[in-house]
LUMKOL-991546 format. One record per residue (C-alpha): residue number from 1; z, x, y. Coordinates in nm, 4 decimals. Each point is the difference from the previous one (the first is absolute). Layout:
N
NODE    nr         c3         c1         c2
NODE   NUM          Z          X          Y
...
***
This chain:
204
NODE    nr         c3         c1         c2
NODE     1     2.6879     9.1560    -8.0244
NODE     2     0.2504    -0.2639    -0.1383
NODE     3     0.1749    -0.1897     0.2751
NODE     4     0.3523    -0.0353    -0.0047
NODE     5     0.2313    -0.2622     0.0041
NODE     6     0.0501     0.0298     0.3836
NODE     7    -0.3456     0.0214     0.0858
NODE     8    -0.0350    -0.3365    -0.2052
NODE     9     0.2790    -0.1694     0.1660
NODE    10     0.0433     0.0890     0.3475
NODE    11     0.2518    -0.0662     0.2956
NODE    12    -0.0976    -0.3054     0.0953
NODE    13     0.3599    -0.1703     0.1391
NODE    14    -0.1632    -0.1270     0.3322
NODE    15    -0.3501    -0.2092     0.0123
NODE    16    -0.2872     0.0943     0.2012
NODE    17    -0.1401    -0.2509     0.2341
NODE    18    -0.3448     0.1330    -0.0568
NODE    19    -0.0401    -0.1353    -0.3379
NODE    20     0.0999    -0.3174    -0.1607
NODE    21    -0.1115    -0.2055    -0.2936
NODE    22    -0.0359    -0.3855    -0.0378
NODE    23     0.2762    -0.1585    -0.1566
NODE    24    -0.2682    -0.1338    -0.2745
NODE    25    -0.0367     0.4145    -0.0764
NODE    26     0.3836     0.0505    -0.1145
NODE    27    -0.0104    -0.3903    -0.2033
NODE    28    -0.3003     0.1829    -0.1885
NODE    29     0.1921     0.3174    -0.0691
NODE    30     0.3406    -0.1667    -0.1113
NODE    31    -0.2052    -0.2043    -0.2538
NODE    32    -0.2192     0.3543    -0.1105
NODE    33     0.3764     0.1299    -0.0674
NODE    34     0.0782    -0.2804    -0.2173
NODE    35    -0.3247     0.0189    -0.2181
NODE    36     0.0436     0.3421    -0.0261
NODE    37     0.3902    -0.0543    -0.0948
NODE    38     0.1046     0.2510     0.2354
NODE    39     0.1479    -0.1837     0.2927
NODE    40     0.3454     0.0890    -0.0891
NODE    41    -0.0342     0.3625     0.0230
NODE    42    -0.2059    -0.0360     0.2910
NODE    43     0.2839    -0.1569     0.1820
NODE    44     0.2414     0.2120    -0.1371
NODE    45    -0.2027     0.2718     0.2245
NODE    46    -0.0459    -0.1681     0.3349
NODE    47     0.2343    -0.0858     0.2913
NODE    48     0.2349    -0.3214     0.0229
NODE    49    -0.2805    -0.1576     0.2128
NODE    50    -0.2868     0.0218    -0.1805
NODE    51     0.1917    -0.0765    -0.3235
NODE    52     0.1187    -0.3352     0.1957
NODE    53    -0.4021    -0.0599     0.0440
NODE    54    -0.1057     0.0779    -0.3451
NODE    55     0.2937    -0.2794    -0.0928
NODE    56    -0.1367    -0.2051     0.3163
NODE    57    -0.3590     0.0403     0.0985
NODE    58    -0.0923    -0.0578     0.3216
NODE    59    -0.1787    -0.2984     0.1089
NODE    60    -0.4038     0.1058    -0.0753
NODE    61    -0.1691    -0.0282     0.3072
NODE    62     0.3266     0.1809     0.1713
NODE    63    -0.1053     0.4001     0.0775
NODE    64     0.2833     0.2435    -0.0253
NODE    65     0.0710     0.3729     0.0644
NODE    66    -0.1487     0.2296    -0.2532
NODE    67     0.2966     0.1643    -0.0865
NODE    68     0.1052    -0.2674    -0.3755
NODE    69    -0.3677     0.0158    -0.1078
NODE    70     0.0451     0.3816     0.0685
NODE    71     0.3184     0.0252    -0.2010
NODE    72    -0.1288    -0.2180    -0.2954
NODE    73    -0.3374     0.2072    -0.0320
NODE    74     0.2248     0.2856    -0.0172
NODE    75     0.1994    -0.1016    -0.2497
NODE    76    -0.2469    -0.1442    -0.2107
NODE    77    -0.1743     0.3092     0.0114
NODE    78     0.3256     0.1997    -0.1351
NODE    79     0.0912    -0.2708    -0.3037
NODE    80    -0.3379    -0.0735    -0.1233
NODE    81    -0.2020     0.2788     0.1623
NODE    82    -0.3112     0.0393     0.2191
NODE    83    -0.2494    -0.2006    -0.1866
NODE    84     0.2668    -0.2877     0.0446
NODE    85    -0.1022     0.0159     0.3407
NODE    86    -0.3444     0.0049    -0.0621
NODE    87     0.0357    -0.3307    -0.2230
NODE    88     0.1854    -0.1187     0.2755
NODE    89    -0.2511     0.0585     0.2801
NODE    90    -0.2687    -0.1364    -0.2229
NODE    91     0.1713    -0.3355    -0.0959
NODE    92     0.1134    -0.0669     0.3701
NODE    93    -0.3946     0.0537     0.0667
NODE    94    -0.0998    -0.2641    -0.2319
NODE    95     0.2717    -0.2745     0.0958
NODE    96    -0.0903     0.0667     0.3873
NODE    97    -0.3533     0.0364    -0.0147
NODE    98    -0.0123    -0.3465    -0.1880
NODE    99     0.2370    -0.1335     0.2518
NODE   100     0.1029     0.0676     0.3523
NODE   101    -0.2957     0.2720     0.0472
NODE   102    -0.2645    -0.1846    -0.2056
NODE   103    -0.1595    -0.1453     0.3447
NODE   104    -0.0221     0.2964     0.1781
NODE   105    -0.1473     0.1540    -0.3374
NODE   106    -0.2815    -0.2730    -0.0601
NODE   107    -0.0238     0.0266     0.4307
NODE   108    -0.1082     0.3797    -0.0532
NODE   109    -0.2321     0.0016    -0.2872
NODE   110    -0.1490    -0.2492     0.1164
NODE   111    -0.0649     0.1813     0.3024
NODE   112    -0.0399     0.3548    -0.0919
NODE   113    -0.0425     0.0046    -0.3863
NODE   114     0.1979    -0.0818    -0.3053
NODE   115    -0.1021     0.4331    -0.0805
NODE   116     0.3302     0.2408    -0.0376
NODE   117    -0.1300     0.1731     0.3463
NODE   118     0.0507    -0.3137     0.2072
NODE   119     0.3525    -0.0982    -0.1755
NODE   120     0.1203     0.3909     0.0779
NODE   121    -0.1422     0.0105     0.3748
NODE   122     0.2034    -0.3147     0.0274
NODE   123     0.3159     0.0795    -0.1300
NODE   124     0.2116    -0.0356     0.3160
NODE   125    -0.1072    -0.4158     0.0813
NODE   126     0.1051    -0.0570    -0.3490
NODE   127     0.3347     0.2396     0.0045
NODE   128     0.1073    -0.1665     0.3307
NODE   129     0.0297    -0.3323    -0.1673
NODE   130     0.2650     0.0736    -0.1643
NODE   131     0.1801     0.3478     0.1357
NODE   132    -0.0054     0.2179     0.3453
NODE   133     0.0117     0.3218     0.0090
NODE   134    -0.3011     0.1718    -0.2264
NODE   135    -0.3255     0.1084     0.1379
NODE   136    -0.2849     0.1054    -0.2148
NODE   137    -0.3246     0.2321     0.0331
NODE   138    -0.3238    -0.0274    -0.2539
NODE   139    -0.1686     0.3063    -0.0411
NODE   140    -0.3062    -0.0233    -0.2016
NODE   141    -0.1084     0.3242    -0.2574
NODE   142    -0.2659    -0.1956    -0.1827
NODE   143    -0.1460    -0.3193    -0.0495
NODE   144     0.2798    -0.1310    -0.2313
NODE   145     0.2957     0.2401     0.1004
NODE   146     0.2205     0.0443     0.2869
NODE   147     0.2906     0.1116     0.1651
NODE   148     0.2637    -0.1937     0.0996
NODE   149     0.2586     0.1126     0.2310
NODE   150     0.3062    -0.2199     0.0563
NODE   151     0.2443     0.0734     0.3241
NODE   152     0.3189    -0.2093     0.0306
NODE   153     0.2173     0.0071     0.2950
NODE   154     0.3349     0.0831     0.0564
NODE   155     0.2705     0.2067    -0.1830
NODE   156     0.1461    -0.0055    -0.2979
NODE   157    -0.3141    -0.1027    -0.2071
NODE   158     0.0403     0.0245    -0.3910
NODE   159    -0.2348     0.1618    -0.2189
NODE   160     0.0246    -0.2673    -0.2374
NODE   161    -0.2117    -0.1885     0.2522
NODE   162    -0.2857     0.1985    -0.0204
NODE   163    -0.0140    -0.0592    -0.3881
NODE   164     0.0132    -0.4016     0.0556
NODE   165    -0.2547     0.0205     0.2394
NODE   166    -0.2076     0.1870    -0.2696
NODE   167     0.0590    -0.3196    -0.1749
NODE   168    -0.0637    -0.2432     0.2956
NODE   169    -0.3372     0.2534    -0.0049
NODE   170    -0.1113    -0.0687    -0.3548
NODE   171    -0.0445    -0.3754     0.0836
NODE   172    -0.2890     0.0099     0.2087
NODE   173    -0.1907     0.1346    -0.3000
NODE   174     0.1186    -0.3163    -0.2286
NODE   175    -0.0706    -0.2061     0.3758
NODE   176    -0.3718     0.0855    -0.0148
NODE   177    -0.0591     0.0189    -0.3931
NODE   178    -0.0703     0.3635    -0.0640
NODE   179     0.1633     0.2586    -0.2076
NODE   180     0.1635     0.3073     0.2350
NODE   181     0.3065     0.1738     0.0298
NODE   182     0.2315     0.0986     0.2499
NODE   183     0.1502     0.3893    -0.0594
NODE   184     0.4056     0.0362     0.1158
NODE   185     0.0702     0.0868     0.3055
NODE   186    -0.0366     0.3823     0.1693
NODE   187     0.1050     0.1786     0.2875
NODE   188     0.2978    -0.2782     0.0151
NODE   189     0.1948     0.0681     0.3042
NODE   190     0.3651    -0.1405     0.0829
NODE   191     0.1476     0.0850     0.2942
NODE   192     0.1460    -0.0746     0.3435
NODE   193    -0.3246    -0.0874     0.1437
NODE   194    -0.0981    -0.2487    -0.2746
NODE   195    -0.2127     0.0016    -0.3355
NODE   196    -0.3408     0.0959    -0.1016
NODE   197    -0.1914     0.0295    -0.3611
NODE   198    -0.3810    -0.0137    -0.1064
NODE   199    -0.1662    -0.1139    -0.2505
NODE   200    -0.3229     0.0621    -0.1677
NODE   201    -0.1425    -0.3115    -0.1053
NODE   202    -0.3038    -0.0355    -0.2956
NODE   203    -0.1791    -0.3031    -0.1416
NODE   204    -0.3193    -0.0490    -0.2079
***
């Protein structure tokens, strides 16, 4: 069923506490906007705050409320649609995990396994890096394909999140040199409560 414009771009006036992003997270968006040579629109869609940040980044190693990266995937997601998003998760993977995560990354496969499985039961050491707020499960159906289930706290939670994190998702394949794929989100719920998606996950 085709979502509509206010399921893409929620009420999201007041920030939750319970998530937040790294100030390095919204630098990496503003500059996906520009490449993309939508940043315009998207600020023509968000609130006099966030459009002050997109003008303004915040410093990168400052965290801040959820609520502009929230407004930003939203309207990205309406201008340039939901495989914007996924772009967008994807190339804020790659600049992170070659960055600020890349530590923790070598840290873990060096410990556990540079495999898919060990990236994916994992997901939360790298995530908190960066943001607070998501929580993930692995749920294994085969040897090479899983289920990932994604839970992110407090209200107000777009569902253009859940199609960046599909992007964020794809990385781990390109991470530990294998060929996979990462199907959209299902079961995406947005409510009062918070956010939840899953994701079945495949590689060769």
């Amino acid at each position: 069923m085709a979502r509509t414009d206010t399921a893409l771009m929620p009420d999201i006036s007041e920030a939750e506490s319970a998530r937040g992003y790294l100030g390095s997270v919204l630098r990496l968006t503003v500059d996906f906007l520009e490449q993309r040579g939508c940043k315009a629109q998207v600020k023509q869609k968000v609130s006099a705050a966030t459009a002050a940040l997109i003008n303004k980044p915040p410093f990168p190693f400052a965290w801040i409320a959820a609520t502009p990266m929230d407004e930003m995937e939203s309207a990205l997601s309406l201008v340039a649609g939901r495989e914007a998003c996924v772009d967008l998760g994807l190339t804020a993977a790659r600049k992170l995990g070659g960055s600020l995560i890349q530590p923790v990354l070598k840290m873990a496969t060096a410990l556990f396994g540079n495999t898919p499985v060990a990236v994916f039961q994992n997901l939360e050491r790298f995530y908190a890096m960066v943001l607070k707020g998501m929580k993930f499960d692995y749920d294994a159906v085969a040897p090479r394909e899983a289920v990932i289930r994604v839970r992110v706290e407090g209200a107000r939670v777009p569902a253009a999140l859940f199609d960046v994190t599909r992007g964020n998702l794809a990385y781990v394949f390109e991470l530990c040199g294998v060929r996979g794929t990462v199907d959209p989100p299902e079961g995406i719920r947005c409510d009062d409560r918070g956010g939840e998606a899953h994701y079945r996950v495949r590689w060769d």
